[in-house]
N, C-alpha and C positions, 0 to 999 in steps of 0.2 A: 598426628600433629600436622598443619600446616606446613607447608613448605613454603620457603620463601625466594623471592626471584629478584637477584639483583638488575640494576639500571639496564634497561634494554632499549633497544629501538621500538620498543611497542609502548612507551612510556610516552604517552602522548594528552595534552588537554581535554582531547575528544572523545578520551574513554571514561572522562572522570564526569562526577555531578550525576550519573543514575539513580535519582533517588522516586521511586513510584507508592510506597506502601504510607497507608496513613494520611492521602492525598484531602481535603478539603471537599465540601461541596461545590462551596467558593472556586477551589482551582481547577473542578471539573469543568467549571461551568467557563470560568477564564479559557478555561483550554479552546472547548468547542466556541464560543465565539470567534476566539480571534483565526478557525479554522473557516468559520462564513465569512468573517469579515474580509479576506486575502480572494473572498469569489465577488465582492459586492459591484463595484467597478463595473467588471466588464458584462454583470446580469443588469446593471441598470443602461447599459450602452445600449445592450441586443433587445431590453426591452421596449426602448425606447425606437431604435429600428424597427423592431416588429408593428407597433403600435404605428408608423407614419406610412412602410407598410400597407396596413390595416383600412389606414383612412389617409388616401393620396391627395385630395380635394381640400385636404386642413393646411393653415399659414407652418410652412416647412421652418426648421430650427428651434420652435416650439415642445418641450420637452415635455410628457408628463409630472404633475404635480405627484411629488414623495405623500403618498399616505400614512398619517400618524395611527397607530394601532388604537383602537378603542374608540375613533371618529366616526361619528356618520358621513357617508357622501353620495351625491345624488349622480355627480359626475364620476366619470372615469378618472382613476387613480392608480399609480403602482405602488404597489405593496412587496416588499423583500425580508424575504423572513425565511424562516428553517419548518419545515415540516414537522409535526411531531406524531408520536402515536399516542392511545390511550394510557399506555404503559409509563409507568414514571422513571427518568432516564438516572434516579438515585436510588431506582429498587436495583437491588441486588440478592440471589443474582438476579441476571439481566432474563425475560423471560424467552426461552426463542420458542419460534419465532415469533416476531409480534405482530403481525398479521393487520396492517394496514387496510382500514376497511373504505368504500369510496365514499360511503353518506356519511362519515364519521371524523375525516380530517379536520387537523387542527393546524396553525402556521402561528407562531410566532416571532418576534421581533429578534434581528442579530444586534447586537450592540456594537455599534459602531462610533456611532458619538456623531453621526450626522443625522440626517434629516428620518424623522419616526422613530426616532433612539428614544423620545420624550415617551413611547408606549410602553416601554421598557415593563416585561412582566406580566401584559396582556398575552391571551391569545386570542384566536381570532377559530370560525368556525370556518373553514377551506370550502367551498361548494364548488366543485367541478363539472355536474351535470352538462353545461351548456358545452363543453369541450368537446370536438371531436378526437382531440388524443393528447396521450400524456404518459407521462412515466415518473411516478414518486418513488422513494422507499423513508424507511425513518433517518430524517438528521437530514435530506437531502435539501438542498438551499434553492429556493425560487424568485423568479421577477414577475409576481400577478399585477395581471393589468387587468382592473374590474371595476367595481364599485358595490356598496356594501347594500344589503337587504333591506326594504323599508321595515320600518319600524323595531328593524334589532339594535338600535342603540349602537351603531357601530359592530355589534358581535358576532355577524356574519359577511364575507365577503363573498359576491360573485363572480366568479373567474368568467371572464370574455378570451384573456387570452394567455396564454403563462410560458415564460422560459425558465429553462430548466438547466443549473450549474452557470459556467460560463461560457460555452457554448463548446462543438466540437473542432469550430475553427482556431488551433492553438500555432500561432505562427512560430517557428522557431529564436529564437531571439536571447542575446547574452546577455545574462545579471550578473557575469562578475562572481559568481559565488562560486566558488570552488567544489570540484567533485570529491568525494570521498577518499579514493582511487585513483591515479592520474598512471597510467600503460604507456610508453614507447615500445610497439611492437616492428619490429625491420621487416622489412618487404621487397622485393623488387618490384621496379616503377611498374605501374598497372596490374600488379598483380595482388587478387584479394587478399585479405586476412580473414583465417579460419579461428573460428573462436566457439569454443564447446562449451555447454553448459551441462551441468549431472546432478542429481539431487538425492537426498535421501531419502526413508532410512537405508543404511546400507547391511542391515542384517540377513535381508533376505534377499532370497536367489528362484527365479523361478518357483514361485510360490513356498519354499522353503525356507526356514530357518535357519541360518548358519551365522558362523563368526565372521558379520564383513565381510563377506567372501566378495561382494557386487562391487568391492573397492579393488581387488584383483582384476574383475574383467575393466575397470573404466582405465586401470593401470594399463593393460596391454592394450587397449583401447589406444591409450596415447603414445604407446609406443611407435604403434603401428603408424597412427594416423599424422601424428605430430601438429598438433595444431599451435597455431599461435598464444593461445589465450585460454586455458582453462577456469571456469568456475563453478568451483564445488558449493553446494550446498547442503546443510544440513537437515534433517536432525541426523547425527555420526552417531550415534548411540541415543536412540529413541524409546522416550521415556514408557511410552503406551508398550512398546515391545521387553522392555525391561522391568514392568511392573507384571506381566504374563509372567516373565522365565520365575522372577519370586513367588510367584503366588503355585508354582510346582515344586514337587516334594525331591527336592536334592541332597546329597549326603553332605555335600560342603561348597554350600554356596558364595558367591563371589559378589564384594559391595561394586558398585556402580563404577568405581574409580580403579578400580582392578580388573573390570571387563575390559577399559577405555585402553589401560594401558598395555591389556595383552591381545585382545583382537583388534581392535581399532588403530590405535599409536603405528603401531610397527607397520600394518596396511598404508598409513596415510604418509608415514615417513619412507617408503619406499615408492610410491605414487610421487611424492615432492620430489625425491633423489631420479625418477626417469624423466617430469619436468625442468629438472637443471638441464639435463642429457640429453633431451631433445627440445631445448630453448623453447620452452614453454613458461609463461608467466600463469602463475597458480593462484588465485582468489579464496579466502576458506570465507563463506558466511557461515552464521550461527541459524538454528532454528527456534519457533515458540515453543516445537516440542523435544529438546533438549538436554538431556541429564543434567545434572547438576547445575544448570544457566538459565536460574528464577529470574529473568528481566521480562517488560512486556513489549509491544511495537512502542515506539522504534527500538530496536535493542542494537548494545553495541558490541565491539568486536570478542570476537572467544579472550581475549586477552583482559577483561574488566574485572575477571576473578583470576588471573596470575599469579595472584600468591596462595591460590590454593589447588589443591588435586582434581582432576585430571589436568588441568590445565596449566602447570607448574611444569609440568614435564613436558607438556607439547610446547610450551615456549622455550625449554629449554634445548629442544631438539630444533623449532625452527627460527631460534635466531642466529646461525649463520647462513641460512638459504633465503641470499636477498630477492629471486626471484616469486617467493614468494612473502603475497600479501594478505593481509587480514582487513574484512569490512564489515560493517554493522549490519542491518537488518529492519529497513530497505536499507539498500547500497547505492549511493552514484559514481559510477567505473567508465572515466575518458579512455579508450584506448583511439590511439592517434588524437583526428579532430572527430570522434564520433563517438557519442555520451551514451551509455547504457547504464537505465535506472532497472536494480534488480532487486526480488525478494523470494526467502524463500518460504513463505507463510503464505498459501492458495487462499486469495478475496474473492472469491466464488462460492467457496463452499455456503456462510450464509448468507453470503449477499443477495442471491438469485432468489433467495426462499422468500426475504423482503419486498421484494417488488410490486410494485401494484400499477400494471399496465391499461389504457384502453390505446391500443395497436394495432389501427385497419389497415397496415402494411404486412401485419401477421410476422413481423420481427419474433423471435426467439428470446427467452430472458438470458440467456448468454450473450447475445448479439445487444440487448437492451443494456446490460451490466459494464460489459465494453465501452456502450457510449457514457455509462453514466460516470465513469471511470475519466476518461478523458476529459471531460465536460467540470467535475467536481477537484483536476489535477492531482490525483490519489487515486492508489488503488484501494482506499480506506476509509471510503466516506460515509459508514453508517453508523448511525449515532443514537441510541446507545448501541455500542457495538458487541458481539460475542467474542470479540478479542481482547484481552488484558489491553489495555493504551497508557500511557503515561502521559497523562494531564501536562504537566510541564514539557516535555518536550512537544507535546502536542500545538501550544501555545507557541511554540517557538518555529512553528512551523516543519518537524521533524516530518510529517509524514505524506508533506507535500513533491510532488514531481519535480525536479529542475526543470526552466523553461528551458533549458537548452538540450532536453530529452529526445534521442532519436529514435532508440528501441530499449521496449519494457521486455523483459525475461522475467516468467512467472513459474512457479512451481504449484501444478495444478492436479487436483485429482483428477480432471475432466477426461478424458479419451478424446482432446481436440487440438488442435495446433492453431495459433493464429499468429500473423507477424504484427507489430506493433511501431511504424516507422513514421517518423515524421517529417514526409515529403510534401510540399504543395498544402501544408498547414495541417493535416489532419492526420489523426495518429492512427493507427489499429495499435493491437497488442500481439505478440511473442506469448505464446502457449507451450506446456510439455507435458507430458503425460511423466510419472514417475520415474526418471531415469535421464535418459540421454538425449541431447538437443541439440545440434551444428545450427551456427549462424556465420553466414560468409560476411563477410564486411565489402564491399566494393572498392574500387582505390577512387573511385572517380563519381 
């Protein structure tokens, strides 16, 4: 039976309203616009730069003419719309990869409710040819400056020139909106704040299997090290490693919520008890691949299913250890004045496969996925995606970056490290390979 968990400090508005199963077409389709519509702005600004640019000689302050989808035009025009593939973004499932071809693109209209919204439901045929470079994947949002093919009736555009998201110049800047997370870490004046990041699964150890055990070393880990700011991420009991141990022939096997609570639990709650002890503030994120925690991106804290097992118990062990916090999944985590947007769901893994590059700089599709990252304010911008998403929170903006983002921390299979800071307007990213990650914070 269920366990039940009286009034807690984790009883909060923000973990309530997860509702994803039984979603609409309709709210799919709501979602992913108002996901382009939050890029449209600053793709019709840079396009409209590029374009004057282009042709220095033309009456300056003069804007490109909005192209209505399904027009003919003889002149140059900008066109904003969302890429799409052959693939229909309501088959399910979703097929991977979908393999973006270059004679074959399609772009149609974001709904905005401004200028080309009247095309509403066209698409358009994408011709890239004339470009010396470009970088699409599916769902990715563009500013073509072109004009359409003679005699297609509108149903082809010729790209002369195209921006891509809303650029990489993302200057730092407060909305006001609050982090998920808010850290007062103490310091003496000038001297950094160390802040660890670990991730799961934590079942294994040096290519072994065992119980948890890699929650013991990040334990002395912190003993040792003492850092200001730990955050854990999950999956704490990974489902893909838990569907292996059942599918072996055991004499008395153990459900899901009695591995949690006898390998896991007692690890995590002696890891929390050495961050009280060495003034360590502890972060726990959730994973997508997670035991018992069926939510999709954005997901919210381990605390949404509370009243039931495993998780009945871990609240009831960490609600008197206020130094530790619980975040959803992506996270946004102020410590001091410096904002880290974290996840522990790697957008790499299909994102790179997506890609469809012509790159006479010989960039890498890692290096390309980075920018498109930065550029689209997500690390989640491919549409249809191979990740569960939640249409509603999508719409709401859930899986967009804060503008006041300074470093991303990613949980990655890659074997690469990048920092992701946002100094002088342009971001990179915070990379980790499975496991363990230091990031110093500077005071100044």
């Amino acid at each position: 039976m269920a366990s039940r968990v009286s009034h807690s400090r984790f009883d909060e508005e923000a973990f309530k309203g997860y509702r994803w199963m039984d979603n609409s077409v309709e709210s799919r389709r709501e979602g992913e616009a108002s996901r382009c519509a939050r890029l449209y702005t600053e793709i019709v600004a840079n396009a409209n730069k590029l374009y004057r640019s282009m042709h220095p000689d033309e009456e300056e302050g003069e804007d490109l003419e909005m192209g209505v989808f399904g027009t003919q035009y003889s002149q140059a025009v900008l066109m904003v719309g969302r890429v799409c593939c052959e693939a229909d973004e309501n088959l399910q499932p979703v097929p991977e990869p979908l393999n973006l071809n270059a004679h074959s693109l399609l772009l149609e209209p974001i709904f905005t409710g401004g200028p080309g919204a009247s095309g509403r439901g066209k698409r358009l045929i994408l011709n890239v040819q004339a470009l010396d470079s470009y970088t699409v994947f599916p769902g990715c949002v563009v500013g073509v400056i072109g004009r359409t093919s003679p005699n297609s009736c509108g149903g082809e555009l010729l790209a002369e020139a195209m921006v891509t998201g809303a650029g990489l110049q993302w200057s730092r800047k407060t909305s006001g909106e609050e982090p998920a997370i808010s850290l007062e870490v103490a310091h003496a004046d000038g001297a950094p704040i160390h802040v660890l990041s670990a991730s799961g699964p934590f079942q294994s150890l040096k290519g072994k299997v065992m119980g948890g055990q890699r929650l013991d070393v990040i334990t002395q880990y912190v003993s040792d090290i003492k850092p200001g700011v730990l955050i854990l991420m999950g999956p704490y009991m990974d489902v893909d490693y838990m569907e292996a141990t059942v599918a072996e022939e055991v004499e008395t096997p153990m459900s899901f919520e009695d591995t949690f609570n006898k390998e896991i639990l007692p690890r995590l709650m002696k890891l929390a008890l050495t961050c009280r002890e060495t003034r360590t503030h502890l972060v726990l994120l959730p994973s997508l691949n997670e035991c018992c925690f069926p939510y999709p991106l954005p997901q919210p804290t381990l605390m949404a299913l509370k009243a039931y097992e495993p998780w009945a118990t871990l609240a009831k062990h960490l609600e008197p250890l206020r130094h530790v916090r619980l975040g959803g999944n992506p996270c946004s985590i102020r410590i001091n004045d410096m904002m880290l947007y974290v996840s522990s769901t790697d957008p790499l893994r299909s994102f790179t496969a997506e890609i469809l590059t012509k790159s006479p700089e010989g960039k890498t599709k890692v290096d390309l996925a980075l920018e498109q990252f930065v550029s689209h304010r997500s690390l989640f911008p491919l549409s249809p995606s191979a990740l569960p998403v939640d249409p509603n929170r999508l719409r709401a903006g859930g899986l967009r970056m804060p503008d006041e983002t300074d470093i991303v921390v990613g949980s990655l299979g890659e074997a690469m490290r990048v920092v992701m800071l946002n100094y002088g307007g342009r971001r990179t990213i915070l990379r980790e390979l499975r496991g363990v990650h230091q990031v110093t914070i500077g005071a100044g």
